[in-house]
Backbone as a chain_set.jsonl record, in Angstrom:
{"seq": "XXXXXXXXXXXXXXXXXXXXXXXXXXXXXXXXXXXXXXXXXXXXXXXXXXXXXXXXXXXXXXXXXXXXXXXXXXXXXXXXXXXXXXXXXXXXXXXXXXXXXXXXXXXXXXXXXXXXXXXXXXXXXXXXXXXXXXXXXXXXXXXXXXXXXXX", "coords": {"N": [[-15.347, 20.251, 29.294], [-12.136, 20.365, 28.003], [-8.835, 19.018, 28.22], [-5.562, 19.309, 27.887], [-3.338, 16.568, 27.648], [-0.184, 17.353, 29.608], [3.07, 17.74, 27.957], [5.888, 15.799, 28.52], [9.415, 15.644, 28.902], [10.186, 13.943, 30.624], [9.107, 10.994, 30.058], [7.211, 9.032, 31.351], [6.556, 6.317, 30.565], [8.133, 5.704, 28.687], [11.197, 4.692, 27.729], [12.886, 5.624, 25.154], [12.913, 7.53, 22.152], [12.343, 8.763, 19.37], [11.574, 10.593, 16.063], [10.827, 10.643, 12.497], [11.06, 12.491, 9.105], [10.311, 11.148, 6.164], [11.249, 10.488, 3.132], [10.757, 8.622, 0.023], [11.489, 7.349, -3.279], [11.84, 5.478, -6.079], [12.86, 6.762, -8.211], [13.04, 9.266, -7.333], [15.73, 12.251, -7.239], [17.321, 12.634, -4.504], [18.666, 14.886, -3.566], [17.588, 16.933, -5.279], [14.901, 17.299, -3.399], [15.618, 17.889, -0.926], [16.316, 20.879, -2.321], [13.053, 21.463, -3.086], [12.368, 21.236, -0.778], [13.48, 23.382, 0.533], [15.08, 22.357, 2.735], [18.059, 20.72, 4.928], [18.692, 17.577, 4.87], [18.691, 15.0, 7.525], [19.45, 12.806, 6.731], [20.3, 10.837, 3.466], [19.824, 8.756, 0.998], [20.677, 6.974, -2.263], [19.431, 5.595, -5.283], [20.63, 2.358, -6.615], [23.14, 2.533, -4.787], [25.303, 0.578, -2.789], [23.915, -1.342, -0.392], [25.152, -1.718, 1.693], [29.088, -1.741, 3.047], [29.367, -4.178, 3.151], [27.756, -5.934, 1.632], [26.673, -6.852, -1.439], [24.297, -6.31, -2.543], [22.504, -3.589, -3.944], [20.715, -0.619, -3.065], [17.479, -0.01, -3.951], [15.72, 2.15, -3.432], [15.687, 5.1, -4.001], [15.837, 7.812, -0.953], [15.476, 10.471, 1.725], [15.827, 11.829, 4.725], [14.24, 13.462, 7.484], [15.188, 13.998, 10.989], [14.929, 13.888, 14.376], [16.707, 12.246, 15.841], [19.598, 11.559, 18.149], [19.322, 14.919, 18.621], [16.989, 15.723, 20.064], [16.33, 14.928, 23.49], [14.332, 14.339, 24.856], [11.362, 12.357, 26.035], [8.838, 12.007, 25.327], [7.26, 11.759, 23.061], [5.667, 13.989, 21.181], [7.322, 16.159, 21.331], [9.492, 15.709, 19.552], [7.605, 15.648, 17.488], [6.409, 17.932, 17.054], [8.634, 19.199, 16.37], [9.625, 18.3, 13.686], [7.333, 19.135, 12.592], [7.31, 22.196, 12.915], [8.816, 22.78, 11.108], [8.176, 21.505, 8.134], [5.109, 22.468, 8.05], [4.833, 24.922, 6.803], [5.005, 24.482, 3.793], [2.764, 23.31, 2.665], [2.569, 23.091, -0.453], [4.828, 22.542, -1.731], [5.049, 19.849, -0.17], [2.775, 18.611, -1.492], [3.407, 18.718, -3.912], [5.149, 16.642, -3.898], [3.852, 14.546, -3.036], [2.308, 14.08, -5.409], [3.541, 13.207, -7.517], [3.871, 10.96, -6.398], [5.733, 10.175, -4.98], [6.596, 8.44, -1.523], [5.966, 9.543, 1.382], [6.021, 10.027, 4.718], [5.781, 10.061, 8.142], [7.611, 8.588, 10.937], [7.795, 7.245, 13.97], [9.315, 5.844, 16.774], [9.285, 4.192, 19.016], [10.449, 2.923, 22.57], [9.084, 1.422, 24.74], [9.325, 0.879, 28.219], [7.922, -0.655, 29.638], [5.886, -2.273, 28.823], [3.403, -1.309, 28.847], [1.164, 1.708, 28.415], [1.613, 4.634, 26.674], [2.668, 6.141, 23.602], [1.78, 9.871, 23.208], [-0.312, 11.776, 21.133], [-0.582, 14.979, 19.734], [-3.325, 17.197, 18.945], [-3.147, 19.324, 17.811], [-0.973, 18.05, 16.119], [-2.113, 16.127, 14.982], [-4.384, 17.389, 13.424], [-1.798, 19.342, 12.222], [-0.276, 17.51, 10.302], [-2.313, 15.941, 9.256], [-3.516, 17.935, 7.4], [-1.09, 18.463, 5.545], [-1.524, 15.974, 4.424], [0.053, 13.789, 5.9], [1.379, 10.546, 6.907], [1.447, 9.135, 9.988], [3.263, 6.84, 11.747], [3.958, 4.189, 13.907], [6.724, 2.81, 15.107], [7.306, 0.152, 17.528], [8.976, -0.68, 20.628], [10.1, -2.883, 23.023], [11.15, -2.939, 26.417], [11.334, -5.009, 28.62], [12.312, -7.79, 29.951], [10.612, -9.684, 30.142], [9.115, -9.427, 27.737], [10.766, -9.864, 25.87], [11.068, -12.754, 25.781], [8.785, -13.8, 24.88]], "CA": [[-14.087, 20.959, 29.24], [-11.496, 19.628, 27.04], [-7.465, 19.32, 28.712], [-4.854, 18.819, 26.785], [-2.553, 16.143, 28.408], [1.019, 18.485, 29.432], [3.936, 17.56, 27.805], [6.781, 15.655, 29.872], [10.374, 15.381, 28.934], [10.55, 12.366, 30.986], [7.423, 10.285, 29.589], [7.381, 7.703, 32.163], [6.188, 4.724, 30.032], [9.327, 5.604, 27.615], [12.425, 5.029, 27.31], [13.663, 6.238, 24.385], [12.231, 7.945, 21.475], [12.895, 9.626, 18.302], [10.488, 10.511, 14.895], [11.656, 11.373, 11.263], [10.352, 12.369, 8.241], [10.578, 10.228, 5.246], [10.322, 10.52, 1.404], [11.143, 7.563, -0.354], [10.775, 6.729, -4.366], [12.718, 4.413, -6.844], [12.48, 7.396, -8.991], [13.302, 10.45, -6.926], [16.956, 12.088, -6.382], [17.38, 13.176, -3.057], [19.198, 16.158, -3.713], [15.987, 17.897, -5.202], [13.836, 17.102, -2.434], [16.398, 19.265, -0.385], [15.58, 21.844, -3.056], [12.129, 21.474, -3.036], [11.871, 21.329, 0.219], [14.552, 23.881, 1.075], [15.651, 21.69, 4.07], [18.824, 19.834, 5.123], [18.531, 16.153, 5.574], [19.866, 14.183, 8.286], [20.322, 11.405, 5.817], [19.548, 11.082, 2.486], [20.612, 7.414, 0.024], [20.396, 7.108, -3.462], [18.815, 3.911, -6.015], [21.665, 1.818, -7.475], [24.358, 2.511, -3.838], [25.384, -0.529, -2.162], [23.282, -1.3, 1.054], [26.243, -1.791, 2.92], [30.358, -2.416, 2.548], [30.052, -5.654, 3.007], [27.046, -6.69, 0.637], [26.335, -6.427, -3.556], [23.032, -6.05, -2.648], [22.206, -2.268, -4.065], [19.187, -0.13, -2.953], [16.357, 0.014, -4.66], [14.978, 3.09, -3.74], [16.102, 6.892, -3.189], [15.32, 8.015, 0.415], [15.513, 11.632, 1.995], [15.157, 11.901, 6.085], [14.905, 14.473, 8.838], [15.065, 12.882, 12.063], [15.434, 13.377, 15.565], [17.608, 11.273, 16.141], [20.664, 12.866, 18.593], [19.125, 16.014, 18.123], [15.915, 15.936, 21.306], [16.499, 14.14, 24.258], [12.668, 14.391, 25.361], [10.986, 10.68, 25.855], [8.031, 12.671, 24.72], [7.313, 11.701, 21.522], [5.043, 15.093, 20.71], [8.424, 17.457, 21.12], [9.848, 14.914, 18.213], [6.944, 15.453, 16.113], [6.456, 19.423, 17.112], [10.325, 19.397, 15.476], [9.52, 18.069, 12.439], [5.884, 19.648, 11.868], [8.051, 22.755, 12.387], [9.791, 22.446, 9.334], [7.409, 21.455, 7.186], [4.381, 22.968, 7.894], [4.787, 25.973, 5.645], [5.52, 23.614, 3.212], [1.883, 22.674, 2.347], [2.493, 23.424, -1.802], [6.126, 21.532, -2.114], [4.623, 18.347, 0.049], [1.77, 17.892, -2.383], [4.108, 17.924, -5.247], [6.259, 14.884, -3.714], [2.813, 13.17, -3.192], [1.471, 14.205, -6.689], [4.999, 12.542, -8.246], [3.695, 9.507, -5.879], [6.53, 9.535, -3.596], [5.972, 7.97, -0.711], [6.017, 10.827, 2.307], [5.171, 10.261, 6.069], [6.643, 9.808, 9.549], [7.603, 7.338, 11.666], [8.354, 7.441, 15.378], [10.81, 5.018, 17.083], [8.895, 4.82, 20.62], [10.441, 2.045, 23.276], [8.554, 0.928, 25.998], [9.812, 0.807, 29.346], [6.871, -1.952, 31.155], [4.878, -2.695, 27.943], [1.802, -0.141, 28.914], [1.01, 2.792, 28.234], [1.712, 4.348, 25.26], [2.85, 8.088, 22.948], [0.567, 10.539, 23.16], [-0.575, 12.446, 20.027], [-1.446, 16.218, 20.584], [-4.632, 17.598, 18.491], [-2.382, 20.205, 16.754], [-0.205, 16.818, 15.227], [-2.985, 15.272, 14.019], [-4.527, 18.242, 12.405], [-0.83, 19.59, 10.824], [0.175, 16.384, 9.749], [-3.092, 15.534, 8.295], [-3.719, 18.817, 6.331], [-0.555, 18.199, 4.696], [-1.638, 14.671, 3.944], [1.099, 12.707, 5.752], [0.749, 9.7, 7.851], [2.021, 9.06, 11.123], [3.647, 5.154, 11.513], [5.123, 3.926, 15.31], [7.618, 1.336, 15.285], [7.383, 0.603, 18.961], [10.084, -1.719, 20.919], [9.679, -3.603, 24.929], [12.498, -2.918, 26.873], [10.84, -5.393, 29.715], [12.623, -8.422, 29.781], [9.344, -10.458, 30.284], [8.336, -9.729, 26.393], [12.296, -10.999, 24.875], [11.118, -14.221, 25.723], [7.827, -14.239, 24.491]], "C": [[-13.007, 20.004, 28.718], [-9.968, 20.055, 27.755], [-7.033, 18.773, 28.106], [-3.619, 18.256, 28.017], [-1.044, 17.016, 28.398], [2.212, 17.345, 28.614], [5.603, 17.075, 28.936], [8.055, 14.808, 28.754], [11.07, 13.841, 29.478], [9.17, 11.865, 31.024], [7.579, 9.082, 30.47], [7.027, 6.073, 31.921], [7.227, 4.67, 28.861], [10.239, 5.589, 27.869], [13.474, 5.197, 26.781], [12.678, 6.103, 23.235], [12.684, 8.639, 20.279], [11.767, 9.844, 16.737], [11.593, 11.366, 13.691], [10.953, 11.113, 10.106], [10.837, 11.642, 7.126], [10.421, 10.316, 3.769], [11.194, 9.366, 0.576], [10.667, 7.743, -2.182], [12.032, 6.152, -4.896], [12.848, 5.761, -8.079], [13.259, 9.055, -9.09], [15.209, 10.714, -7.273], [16.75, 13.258, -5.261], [18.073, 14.554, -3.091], [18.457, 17.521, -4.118], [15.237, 18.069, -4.558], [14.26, 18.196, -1.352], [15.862, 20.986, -0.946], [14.661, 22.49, -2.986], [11.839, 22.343, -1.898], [12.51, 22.919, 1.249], [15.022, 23.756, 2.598], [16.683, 21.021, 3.637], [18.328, 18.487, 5.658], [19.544, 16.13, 6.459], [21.065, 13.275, 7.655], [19.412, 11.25, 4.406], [20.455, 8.914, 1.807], [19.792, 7.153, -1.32], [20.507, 5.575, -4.189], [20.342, 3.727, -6.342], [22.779, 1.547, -6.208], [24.064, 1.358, -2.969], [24.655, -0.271, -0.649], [24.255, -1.221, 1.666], [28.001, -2.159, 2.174], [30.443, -3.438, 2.128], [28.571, -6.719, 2.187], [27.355, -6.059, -0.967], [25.157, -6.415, -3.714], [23.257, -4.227, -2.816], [20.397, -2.029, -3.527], [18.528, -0.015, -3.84], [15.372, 1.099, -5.032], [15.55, 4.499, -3.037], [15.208, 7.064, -2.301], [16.073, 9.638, 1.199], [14.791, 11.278, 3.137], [15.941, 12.939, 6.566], [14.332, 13.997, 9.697], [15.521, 13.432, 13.26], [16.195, 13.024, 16.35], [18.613, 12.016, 17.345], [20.112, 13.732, 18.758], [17.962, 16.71, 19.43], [16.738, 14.7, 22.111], [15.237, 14.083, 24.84], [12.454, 12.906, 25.361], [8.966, 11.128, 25.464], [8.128, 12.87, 23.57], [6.934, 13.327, 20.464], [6.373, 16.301, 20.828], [8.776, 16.715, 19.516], [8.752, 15.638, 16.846], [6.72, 17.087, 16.157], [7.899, 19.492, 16.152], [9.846, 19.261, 14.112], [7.975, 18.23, 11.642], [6.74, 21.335, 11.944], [8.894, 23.237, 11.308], [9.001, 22.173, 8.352], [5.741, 21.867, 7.318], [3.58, 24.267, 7.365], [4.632, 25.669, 4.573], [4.291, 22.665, 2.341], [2.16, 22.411, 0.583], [3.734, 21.883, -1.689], [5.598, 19.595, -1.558], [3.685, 17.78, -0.873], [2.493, 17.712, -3.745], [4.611, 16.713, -4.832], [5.012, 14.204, -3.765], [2.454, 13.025, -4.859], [2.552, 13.502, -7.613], [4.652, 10.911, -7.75], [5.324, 8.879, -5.107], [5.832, 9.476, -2.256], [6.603, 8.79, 0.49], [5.391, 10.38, 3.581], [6.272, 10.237, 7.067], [6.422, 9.449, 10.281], [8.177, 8.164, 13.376], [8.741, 5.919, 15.978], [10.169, 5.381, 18.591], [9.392, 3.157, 21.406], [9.502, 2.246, 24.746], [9.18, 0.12, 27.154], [9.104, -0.936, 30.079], [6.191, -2.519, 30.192], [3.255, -2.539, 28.107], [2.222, 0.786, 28.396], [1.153, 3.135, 26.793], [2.0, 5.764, 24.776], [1.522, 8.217, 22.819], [0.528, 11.378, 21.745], [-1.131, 14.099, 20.311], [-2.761, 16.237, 18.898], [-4.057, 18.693, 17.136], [-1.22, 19.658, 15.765], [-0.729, 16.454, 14.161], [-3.467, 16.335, 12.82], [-3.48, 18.95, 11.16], [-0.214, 18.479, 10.147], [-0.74, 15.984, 8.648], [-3.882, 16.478, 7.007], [-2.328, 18.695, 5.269], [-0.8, 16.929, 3.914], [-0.452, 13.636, 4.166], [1.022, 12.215, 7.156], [1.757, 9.648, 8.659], [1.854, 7.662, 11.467], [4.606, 5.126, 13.245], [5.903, 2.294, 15.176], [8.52, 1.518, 16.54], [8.073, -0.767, 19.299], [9.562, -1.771, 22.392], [11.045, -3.493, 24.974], [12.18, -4.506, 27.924], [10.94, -6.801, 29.291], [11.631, -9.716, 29.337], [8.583, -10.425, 28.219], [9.74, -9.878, 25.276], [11.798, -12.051, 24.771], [9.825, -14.998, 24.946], [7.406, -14.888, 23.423]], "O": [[-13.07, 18.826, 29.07], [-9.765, 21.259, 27.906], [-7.542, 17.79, 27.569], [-3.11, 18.939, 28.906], [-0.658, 17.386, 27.289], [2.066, 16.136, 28.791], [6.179, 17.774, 29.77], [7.855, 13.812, 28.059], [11.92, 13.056, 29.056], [8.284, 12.207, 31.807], [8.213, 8.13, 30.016], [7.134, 5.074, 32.632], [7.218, 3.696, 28.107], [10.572, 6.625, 28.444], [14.613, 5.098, 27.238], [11.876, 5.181, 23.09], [13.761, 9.197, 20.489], [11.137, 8.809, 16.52], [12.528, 12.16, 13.791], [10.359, 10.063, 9.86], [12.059, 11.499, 7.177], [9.29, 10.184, 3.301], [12.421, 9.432, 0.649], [9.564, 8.238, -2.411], [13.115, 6.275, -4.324], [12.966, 5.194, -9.165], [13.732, 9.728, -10.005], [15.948, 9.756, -7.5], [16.199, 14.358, -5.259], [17.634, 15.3, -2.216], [18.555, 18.656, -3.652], [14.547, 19.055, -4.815], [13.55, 19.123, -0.962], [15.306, 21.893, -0.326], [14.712, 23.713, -2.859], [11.372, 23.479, -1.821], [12.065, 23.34, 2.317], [15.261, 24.651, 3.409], [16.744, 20.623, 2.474], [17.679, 18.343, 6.695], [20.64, 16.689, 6.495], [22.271, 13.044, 7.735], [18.207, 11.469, 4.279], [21.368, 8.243, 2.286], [18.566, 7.129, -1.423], [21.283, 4.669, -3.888], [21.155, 4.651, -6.355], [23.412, 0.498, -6.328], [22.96, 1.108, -2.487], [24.801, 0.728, 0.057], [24.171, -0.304, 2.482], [28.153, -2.691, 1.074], [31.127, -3.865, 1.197], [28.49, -7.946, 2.23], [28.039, -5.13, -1.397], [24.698, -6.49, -4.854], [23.981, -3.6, -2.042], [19.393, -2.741, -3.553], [19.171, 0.134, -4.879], [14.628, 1.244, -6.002], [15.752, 4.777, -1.855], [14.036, 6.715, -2.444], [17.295, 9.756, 1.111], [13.696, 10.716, 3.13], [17.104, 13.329, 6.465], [13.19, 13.549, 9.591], [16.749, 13.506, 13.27], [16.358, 13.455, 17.491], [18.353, 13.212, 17.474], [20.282, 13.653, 19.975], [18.004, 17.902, 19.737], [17.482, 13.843, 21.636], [15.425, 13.324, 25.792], [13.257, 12.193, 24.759], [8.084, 10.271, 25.433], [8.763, 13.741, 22.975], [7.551, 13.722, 19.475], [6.159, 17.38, 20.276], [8.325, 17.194, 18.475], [9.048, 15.987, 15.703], [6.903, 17.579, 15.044], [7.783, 20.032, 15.052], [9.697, 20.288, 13.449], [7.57, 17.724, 10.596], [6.807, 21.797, 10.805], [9.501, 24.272, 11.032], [9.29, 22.896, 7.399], [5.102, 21.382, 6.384], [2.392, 24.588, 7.411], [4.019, 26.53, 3.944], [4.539, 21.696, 1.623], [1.872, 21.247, 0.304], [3.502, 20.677, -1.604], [5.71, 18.548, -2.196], [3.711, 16.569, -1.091], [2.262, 16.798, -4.537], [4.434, 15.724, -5.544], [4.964, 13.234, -4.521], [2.36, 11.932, -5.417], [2.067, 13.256, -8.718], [4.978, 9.903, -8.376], [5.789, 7.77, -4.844], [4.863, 10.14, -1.885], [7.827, 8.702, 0.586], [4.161, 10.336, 3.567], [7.468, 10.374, 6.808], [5.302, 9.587, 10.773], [8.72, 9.229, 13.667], [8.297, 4.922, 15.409], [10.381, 6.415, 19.224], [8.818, 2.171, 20.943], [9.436, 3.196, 25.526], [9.492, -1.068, 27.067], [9.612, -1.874, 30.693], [5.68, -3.555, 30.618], [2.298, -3.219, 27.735], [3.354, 0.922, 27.931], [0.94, 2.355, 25.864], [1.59, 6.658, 25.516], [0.575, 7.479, 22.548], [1.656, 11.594, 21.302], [-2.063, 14.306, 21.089], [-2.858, 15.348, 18.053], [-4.431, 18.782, 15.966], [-0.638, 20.33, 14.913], [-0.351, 16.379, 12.992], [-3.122, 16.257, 11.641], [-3.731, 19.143, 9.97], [0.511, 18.83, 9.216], [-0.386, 15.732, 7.496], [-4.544, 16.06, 6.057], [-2.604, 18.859, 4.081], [-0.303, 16.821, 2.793], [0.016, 12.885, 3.31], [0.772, 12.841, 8.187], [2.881, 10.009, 8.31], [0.737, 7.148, 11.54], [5.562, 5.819, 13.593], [5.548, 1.116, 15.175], [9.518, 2.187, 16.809], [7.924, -1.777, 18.611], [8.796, -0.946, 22.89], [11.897, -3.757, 24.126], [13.18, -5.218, 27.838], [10.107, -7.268, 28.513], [11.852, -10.516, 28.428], [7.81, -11.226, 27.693], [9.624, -9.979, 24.055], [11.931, -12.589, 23.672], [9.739, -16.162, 24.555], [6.227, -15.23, 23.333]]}, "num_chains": 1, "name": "protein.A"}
């Protein structure tokens, strides 16, 4: 018999979380991808615009995200990624053009760790809509737990 771990708002090995989708190229403009995609970004930045006020370093590469961010308060990564398989999982045709152009398409999750166990859970219905569209799933995971600052 096969259980599917429940979903918990307060993930007790997290604390704090967020996932967002990504399309990146040196090539693209972000304003079509909208189009394409017929979604609003969170955030979008375009080749040639200064990284920041206070550098003359310019970007390098047009970037289009929907994100999370603000938006869930869950420490349950799988609401995050339910959000943004939502949205693009109709979407099978338009995502294979951005790949077939060879932009670079996936999503990241932003998971901190409370104790430095445990770990996000993935549901079964992630893996499968994520991976029929063909787009990868990346964690860039942080220690809150003072014991691994010093390490």
């Amino acid at each position: 018999m096969r259980i599917d771990t429940p979903y918990s708002t307060d993930y007790g090995t997290c604390s704090y979380t967020h996932a967002w989708l990504r399309i990146m190229s040196e090539e693209m403009d972000p304003n079509e991808i909208t189009k394409i995609l017929n979604l609003t970004p969170t955030q979008i930045q375009h080749a040639g615009e200064p990284r920041s006020a206070k550098s003359n370093k310019v970007r390098k590469t047009s970037g289009w995200w929907i994100s999370t961010e603000g938006l869930l308060d869950s420490l349950d990564a799988r609401h995050h990624l339910d959000w943004i398989l939502e949205r693009v999982s109709e979407k099978t045709e338009e995502i294979k053009l951005l790949q077939k152009r060879e932009y670079l398409v996936d999503v990241c999750v932003r998971w901190d760790s409370k104790s430095g166990h445990g770990g996000p859970t993935l549901s079964s219905k992630q893996l499968l809509g994520f991976g029929q569209l063909g787009i990868e799933i990346w964690f860039d995971i942080y220690f809150d737990d003072d014991e691994f600052e010093n390490a």
